[in-house]
C-alpha positions in Angstrom: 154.7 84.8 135.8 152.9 86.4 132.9 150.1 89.1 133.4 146.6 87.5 134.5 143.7 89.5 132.9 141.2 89.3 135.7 137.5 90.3 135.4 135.0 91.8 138.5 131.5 91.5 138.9 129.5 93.4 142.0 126.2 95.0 141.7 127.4 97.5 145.1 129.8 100.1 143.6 132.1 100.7 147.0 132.4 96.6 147.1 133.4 96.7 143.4 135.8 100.0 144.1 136.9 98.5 147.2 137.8 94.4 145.7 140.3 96.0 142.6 142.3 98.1 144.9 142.8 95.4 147.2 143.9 93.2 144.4 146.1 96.1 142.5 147.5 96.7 145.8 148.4 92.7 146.7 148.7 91.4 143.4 150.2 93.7 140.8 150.5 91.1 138.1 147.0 90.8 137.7 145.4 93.1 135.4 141.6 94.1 136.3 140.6 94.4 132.5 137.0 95.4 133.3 134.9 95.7 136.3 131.2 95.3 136.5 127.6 96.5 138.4 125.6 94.9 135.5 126.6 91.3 135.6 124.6 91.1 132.3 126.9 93.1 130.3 130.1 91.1 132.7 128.3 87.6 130.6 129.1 89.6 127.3 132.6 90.6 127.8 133.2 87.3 129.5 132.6 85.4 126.8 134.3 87.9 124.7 137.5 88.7 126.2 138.5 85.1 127.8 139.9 86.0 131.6 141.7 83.8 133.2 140.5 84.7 136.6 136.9 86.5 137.3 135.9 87.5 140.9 131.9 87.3 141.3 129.6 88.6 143.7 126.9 85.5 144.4 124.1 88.1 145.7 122.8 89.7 142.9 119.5 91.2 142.3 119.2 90.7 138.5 121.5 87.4 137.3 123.2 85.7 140.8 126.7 85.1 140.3 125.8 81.1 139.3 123.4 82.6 136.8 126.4 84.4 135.2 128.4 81.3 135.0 125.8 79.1 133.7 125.4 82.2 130.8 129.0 81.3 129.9 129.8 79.4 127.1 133.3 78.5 127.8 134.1 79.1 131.5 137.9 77.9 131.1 138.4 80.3 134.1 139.2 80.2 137.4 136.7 81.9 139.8 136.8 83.1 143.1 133.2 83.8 144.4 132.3 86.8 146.5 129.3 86.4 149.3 127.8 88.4 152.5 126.4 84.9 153.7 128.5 81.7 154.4 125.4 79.9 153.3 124.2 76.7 151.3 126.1 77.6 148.4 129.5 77.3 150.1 129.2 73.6 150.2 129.2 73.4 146.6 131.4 75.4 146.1 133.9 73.7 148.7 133.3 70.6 147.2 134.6 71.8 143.5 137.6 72.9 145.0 136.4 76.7 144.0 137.7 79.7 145.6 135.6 81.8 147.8 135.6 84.9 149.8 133.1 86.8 152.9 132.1 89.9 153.1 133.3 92.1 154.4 136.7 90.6 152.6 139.5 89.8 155.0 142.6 90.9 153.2 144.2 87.5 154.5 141.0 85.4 152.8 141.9 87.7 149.8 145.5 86.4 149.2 144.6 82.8 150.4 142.1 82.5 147.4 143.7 84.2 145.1 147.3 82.1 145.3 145.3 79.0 145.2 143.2 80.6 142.1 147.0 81.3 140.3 147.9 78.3 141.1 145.1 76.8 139.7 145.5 78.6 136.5 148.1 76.6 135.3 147.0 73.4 135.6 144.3 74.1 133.5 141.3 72.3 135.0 138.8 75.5 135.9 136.5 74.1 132.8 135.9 70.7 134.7 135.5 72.5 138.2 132.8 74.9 137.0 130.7 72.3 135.1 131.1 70.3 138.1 129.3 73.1 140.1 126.9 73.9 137.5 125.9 70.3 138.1 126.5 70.1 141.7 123.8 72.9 142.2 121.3 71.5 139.6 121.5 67.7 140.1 118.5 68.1 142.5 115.8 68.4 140.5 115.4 66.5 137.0 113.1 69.3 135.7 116.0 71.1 135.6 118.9 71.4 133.1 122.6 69.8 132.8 125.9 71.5 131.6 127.0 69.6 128.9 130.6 69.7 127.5 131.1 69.5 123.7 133.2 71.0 120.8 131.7 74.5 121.0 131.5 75.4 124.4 128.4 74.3 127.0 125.3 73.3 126.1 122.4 73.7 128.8 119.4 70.8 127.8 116.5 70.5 129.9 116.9 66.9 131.3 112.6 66.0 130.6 114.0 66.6 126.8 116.5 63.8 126.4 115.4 60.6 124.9 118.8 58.9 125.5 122.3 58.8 125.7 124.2 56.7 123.6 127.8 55.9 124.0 130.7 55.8 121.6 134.2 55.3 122.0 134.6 57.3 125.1 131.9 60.0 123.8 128.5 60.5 124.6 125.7 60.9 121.6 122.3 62.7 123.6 119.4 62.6 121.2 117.3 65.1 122.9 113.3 65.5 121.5 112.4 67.6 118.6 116.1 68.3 118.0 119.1 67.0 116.6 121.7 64.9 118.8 125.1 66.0 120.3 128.7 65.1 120.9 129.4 65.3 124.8 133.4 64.8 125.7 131.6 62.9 129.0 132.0 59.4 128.8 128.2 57.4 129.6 129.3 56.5 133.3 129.6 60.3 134.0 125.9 60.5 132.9 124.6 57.6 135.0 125.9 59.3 138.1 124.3 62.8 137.3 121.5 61.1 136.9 121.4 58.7 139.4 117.9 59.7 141.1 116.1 60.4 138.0 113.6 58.2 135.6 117.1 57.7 133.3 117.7 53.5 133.2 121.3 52.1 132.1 119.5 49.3 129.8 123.2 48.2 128.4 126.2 49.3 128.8 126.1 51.8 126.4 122.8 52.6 126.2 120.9 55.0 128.8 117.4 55.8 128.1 114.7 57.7 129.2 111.9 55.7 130.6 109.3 58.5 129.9 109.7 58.1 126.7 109.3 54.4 126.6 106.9 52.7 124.2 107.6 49.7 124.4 110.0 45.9 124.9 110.2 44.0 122.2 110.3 40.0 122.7 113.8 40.4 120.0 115.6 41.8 123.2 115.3 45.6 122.2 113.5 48.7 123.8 111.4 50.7 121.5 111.4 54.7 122.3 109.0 57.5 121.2 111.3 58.6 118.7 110.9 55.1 116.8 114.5 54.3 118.1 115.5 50.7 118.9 117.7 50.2 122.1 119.4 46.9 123.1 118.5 46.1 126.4 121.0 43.2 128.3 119.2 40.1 129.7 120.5 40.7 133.0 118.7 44.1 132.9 115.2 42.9 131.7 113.3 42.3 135.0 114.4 45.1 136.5 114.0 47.5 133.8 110.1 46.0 134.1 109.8 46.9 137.7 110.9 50.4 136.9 108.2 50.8 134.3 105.6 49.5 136.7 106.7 52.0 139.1 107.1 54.8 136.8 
Protein backbone atom coordinates (compact mmCIF):
# COMPACT_ATOMS: atom_id res chain seq x y z
CA UNK A 1 0.00 0.00 0.00
CA UNK A 2 1.55 3.36 -0.74
CA UNK A 3 2.26 6.00 2.11
CA UNK A 4 -1.06 7.98 3.26
CA UNK A 5 -0.08 11.57 4.13
CA UNK A 6 -2.46 12.12 7.03
CA UNK A 7 -3.27 15.58 8.63
CA UNK A 8 -4.34 16.32 12.58
CA UNK A 9 -6.38 18.97 13.97
CA UNK A 10 -6.94 19.35 18.03
CA UNK A 11 -7.09 22.54 19.83
CA UNK A 12 -5.80 20.33 23.40
CA UNK A 13 -2.08 19.61 22.88
CA UNK A 14 -1.89 16.13 25.01
CA UNK A 15 -5.15 14.96 22.67
CA UNK A 16 -3.14 16.10 19.65
CA UNK A 17 0.31 14.36 21.20
CA UNK A 18 -1.58 11.51 22.33
CA UNK A 19 -3.85 10.80 18.57
CA UNK A 20 -0.26 10.69 16.34
CA UNK A 21 1.41 8.29 18.50
CA UNK A 22 -1.44 6.05 18.59
CA UNK A 23 -1.58 6.18 14.82
CA UNK A 24 2.47 5.93 14.27
CA UNK A 25 2.23 3.16 16.66
CA UNK A 26 -0.89 1.14 14.77
CA UNK A 27 -0.46 2.41 11.42
CA UNK A 28 3.07 2.97 10.31
CA UNK A 29 2.16 3.60 6.69
CA UNK A 30 0.56 6.64 7.42
CA UNK A 31 2.56 9.62 7.50
CA UNK A 32 1.28 12.56 9.99
CA UNK A 33 2.64 15.46 7.69
CA UNK A 34 1.49 18.15 10.01
CA UNK A 35 -0.41 18.40 13.21
CA UNK A 36 -2.44 21.29 14.38
CA UNK A 37 -3.93 23.51 17.67
CA UNK A 38 -4.90 26.28 15.36
CA UNK A 39 -7.38 24.65 13.03
CA UNK A 40 -7.20 28.07 11.07
CA UNK A 41 -3.76 27.59 9.95
CA UNK A 42 -4.84 23.28 9.47
CA UNK A 43 -7.65 25.14 6.58
CA UNK A 44 -4.35 26.60 4.96
CA UNK A 45 -2.18 23.71 4.68
CA UNK A 46 -5.19 21.61 3.95
CA UNK A 47 -5.91 23.16 1.00
CA UNK A 48 -2.30 23.36 0.29
CA UNK A 49 -0.87 20.08 0.71
CA UNK A 50 -3.92 17.71 -0.34
CA UNK A 51 -4.06 14.77 2.48
CA UNK A 52 -5.65 12.01 1.84
CA UNK A 53 -6.84 11.30 5.31
CA UNK A 54 -7.28 14.29 8.06
CA UNK A 55 -8.40 13.48 11.71
CA UNK A 56 -10.51 16.52 13.24
CA UNK A 57 -11.44 17.36 16.54
CA UNK A 58 -15.43 18.61 16.24
CA UNK A 59 -15.11 20.78 19.70
CA UNK A 60 -13.28 23.66 18.83
CA UNK A 61 -13.35 27.00 20.39
CA UNK A 62 -12.39 29.21 17.34
CA UNK A 63 -13.46 27.26 13.84
CA UNK A 64 -15.48 23.65 14.96
CA UNK A 65 -14.20 20.86 12.99
CA UNK A 66 -17.36 21.32 10.35
CA UNK A 67 -16.31 24.96 10.10
CA UNK A 68 -12.84 23.68 8.95
CA UNK A 69 -14.36 21.42 6.32
CA UNK A 70 -16.74 23.90 4.96
CA UNK A 71 -13.33 26.34 4.61
CA UNK A 72 -12.05 23.69 2.25
CA UNK A 73 -12.13 24.06 -1.19
CA UNK A 74 -11.56 20.62 -2.38
CA UNK A 75 -12.23 18.13 0.52
CA UNK A 76 -11.25 15.02 -1.77
CA UNK A 77 -10.31 13.49 1.74
CA UNK A 78 -11.29 11.07 3.88
CA UNK A 79 -12.06 12.24 7.45
CA UNK A 80 -12.38 10.64 10.58
CA UNK A 81 -13.92 13.14 13.19
CA UNK A 82 -12.76 13.36 16.74
CA UNK A 83 -15.53 14.22 19.68
CA UNK A 84 -15.90 14.26 23.64
CA UNK A 85 -19.76 14.01 23.10
CA UNK A 86 -21.65 11.35 21.12
CA UNK A 87 -24.03 14.09 20.34
CA UNK A 88 -26.44 15.44 17.41
CA UNK A 89 -23.71 15.58 15.10
CA UNK A 90 -23.09 11.77 15.05
CA UNK A 91 -26.15 11.26 13.19
CA UNK A 92 -24.89 13.10 10.33
CA UNK A 93 -22.12 12.00 10.39
CA UNK A 94 -23.36 8.18 10.47
CA UNK A 95 -25.56 8.89 7.79
CA UNK A 96 -22.57 9.96 5.24
CA UNK A 97 -20.95 6.91 5.98
CA UNK A 98 -17.94 9.22 7.78
CA UNK A 99 -15.61 7.89 10.25
CA UNK A 100 -15.79 8.92 13.77
CA UNK A 101 -14.09 8.55 17.07
CA UNK A 102 -14.92 9.30 21.33
CA UNK A 103 -13.01 10.70 23.55
CA UNK A 104 -11.19 9.47 25.38
CA UNK A 105 -10.11 7.33 21.99
CA UNK A 106 -10.51 3.53 22.42
CA UNK A 107 -7.49 2.13 20.60
CA UNK A 108 -9.99 -0.59 19.15
CA UNK A 109 -12.49 2.60 17.76
CA UNK A 110 -9.03 3.81 16.47
CA UNK A 111 -8.20 0.93 14.14
CA UNK A 112 -11.92 0.31 13.27
CA UNK A 113 -12.15 3.92 11.75
CA UNK A 114 -9.11 4.12 10.35
CA UNK A 115 -9.32 0.63 8.11
CA UNK A 116 -12.65 1.64 6.96
CA UNK A 117 -11.07 5.34 6.27
CA UNK A 118 -8.13 3.35 4.04
CA UNK A 119 -10.45 1.58 2.60
CA UNK A 120 -12.29 4.34 1.65
CA UNK A 121 -9.44 5.97 0.08
CA UNK A 122 -9.39 4.04 -2.81
CA UNK A 123 -12.54 4.18 -3.93
CA UNK A 124 -12.32 7.66 -4.25
CA UNK A 125 -15.73 8.95 -3.16
CA UNK A 126 -14.67 11.22 0.22
CA UNK A 127 -15.61 14.46 -2.11
CA UNK A 128 -19.36 13.29 -2.48
CA UNK A 129 -19.47 12.13 1.34
CA UNK A 130 -18.28 15.45 2.74
CA UNK A 131 -20.57 17.65 0.58
CA UNK A 132 -23.19 15.32 1.52
CA UNK A 133 -22.54 16.40 5.20
CA UNK A 134 -21.96 19.91 4.57
CA UNK A 135 -25.52 19.60 3.29
CA UNK A 136 -26.87 17.27 5.69
CA UNK A 137 -25.96 19.75 8.58
CA UNK A 138 -27.23 22.95 6.66
CA UNK A 139 -30.34 21.66 4.87
CA UNK A 140 -32.30 23.04 7.89
CA UNK A 141 -32.55 26.38 7.48
CA UNK A 142 -32.83 28.16 3.87
CA UNK A 143 -31.08 31.25 5.29
CA UNK A 144 -28.31 29.30 5.27
CA UNK A 145 -25.86 28.30 2.53
CA UNK A 146 -25.33 25.09 0.09
CA UNK A 147 -21.98 23.36 -0.94
CA UNK A 148 -22.00 23.44 -4.39
CA UNK A 149 -19.73 21.25 -6.63
CA UNK A 150 -18.17 22.76 -9.75
CA UNK A 151 -14.79 22.93 -11.81
CA UNK A 152 -12.76 24.76 -9.19
CA UNK A 153 -13.52 23.28 -6.08
CA UNK A 154 -16.83 24.24 -3.68
CA UNK A 155 -18.61 27.07 -3.88
CA UNK A 156 -20.68 28.15 -0.59
CA UNK A 157 -23.94 30.55 -1.96
CA UNK A 158 -26.34 31.74 0.38
CA UNK A 159 -29.61 29.93 -0.69
CA UNK A 160 -31.97 33.71 -0.26
CA UNK A 161 -29.30 34.64 -3.26
CA UNK A 162 -30.36 32.25 -5.98
CA UNK A 163 -32.79 33.32 -8.54
CA UNK A 164 -32.88 29.84 -10.24
CA UNK A 165 -31.42 26.77 -11.25
CA UNK A 166 -31.42 25.88 -14.75
CA UNK A 167 -30.60 22.55 -16.04
CA UNK A 168 -28.44 21.40 -18.95
CA UNK A 169 -27.42 18.17 -20.15
CA UNK A 170 -26.85 16.59 -16.76
CA UNK A 171 -25.45 20.13 -15.31
CA UNK A 172 -26.90 22.61 -13.26
CA UNK A 173 -26.61 26.53 -14.37
CA UNK A 174 -27.48 28.68 -10.72
CA UNK A 175 -27.87 32.28 -11.54
CA UNK A 176 -27.53 33.69 -8.12
CA UNK A 177 -28.47 37.85 -7.67
CA UNK A 178 -26.03 40.45 -8.36
CA UNK A 179 -23.61 37.93 -9.63
CA UNK A 180 -22.70 35.86 -12.41
CA UNK A 181 -24.05 32.15 -12.83
CA UNK A 182 -22.30 28.76 -12.23
CA UNK A 183 -21.63 25.33 -13.56
CA UNK A 184 -22.67 22.77 -10.75
CA UNK A 185 -21.64 18.83 -11.68
CA UNK A 186 -25.29 18.17 -9.69
CA UNK A 187 -27.79 17.23 -11.91
CA UNK A 188 -31.46 19.62 -11.17
CA UNK A 189 -33.11 16.54 -9.28
CA UNK A 190 -30.25 16.74 -6.71
CA UNK A 191 -31.35 20.37 -6.13
CA UNK A 192 -35.03 19.74 -5.71
CA UNK A 193 -34.34 17.38 -2.87
CA UNK A 194 -31.95 19.85 -0.96
CA UNK A 195 -34.35 22.02 -1.26
CA UNK A 196 -37.34 20.32 -0.74
CA UNK A 197 -38.74 22.56 2.31
CA UNK A 198 -37.83 25.75 0.93
CA UNK A 199 -39.73 28.62 -1.23
CA UNK A 200 -37.67 26.89 -4.42
CA UNK A 201 -40.68 25.64 -7.07
CA UNK A 202 -39.73 22.90 -9.95
CA UNK A 203 -41.92 25.00 -12.60
CA UNK A 204 -40.57 22.46 -15.53
CA UNK A 205 -38.47 19.98 -15.67
CA UNK A 206 -35.60 21.85 -15.96
CA UNK A 207 -36.34 24.90 -14.58
CA UNK A 208 -36.33 25.54 -10.64
CA UNK A 209 -37.00 28.98 -9.55
CA UNK A 210 -37.10 30.98 -6.75
CA UNK A 211 -40.52 32.13 -5.79
CA UNK A 212 -39.21 35.22 -3.93
CA UNK A 213 -38.06 36.53 -6.71
CA UNK A 214 -41.12 36.19 -8.69
CA UNK A 215 -42.66 39.08 -10.59
CA UNK A 216 -44.84 37.75 -12.46
CA UNK A 217 -46.92 34.72 -15.02
CA UNK A 218 -47.34 35.61 -18.18
CA UNK A 219 -50.66 34.41 -20.12
CA UNK A 220 -47.74 33.08 -23.10
CA UNK A 221 -47.07 30.12 -20.46
CA UNK A 222 -43.71 31.70 -19.00
CA UNK A 223 -42.67 32.98 -15.42
CA UNK A 224 -41.20 36.36 -15.30
CA UNK A 225 -38.31 36.73 -12.49
CA UNK A 226 -36.67 39.91 -10.84
CA UNK A 227 -33.76 39.54 -12.94
CA UNK A 228 -36.03 40.11 -16.20
CA UNK A 229 -35.57 36.31 -16.94
CA UNK A 230 -38.26 34.33 -18.70
CA UNK A 231 -38.92 30.69 -17.29
CA UNK A 232 -41.23 28.09 -18.96
CA UNK A 233 -43.57 26.93 -16.59
CA UNK A 234 -45.57 23.32 -17.66
CA UNK A 235 -49.37 23.42 -17.77
CA UNK A 236 -49.58 20.71 -15.41
CA UNK A 237 -47.69 23.01 -12.90
CA UNK A 238 -49.66 26.26 -13.35
CA UNK A 239 -52.34 26.02 -10.53
CA UNK A 240 -50.16 24.85 -8.23
CA UNK A 241 -47.43 27.07 -8.77
CA UNK A 242 -50.49 29.89 -8.03
CA UNK A 243 -51.32 28.37 -4.71
CA UNK A 244 -47.77 28.65 -3.76
CA UNK A 245 -47.59 32.30 -4.52
CA UNK A 246 -50.75 32.90 -2.59
CA UNK A 247 -49.20 31.23 0.26
CA UNK A 248 -45.84 32.72 -0.01
Amino acid sequence: MNTVKAILIDDEEKALEGLQIKVNRFFPDIEVIEAFLDPEKAVVKINELKPDLVFIDIEMPILSGFDVLAKIKNPDFEIIFVTAYNNYAIEAIQHCAIGYVVKPIDNDELKHAINSALKNINHKTSFEKNVQLLERLDSNSAQKSIAIPTQKGLSFIKVKDIVRFEGVDGYTKIYIKNEKSILSSYSIGKFCKMLSNSSFFLCHKSHLINLKFVNSILKEGSILLQDKSHVPIAKAKRNNFIEKMKNL
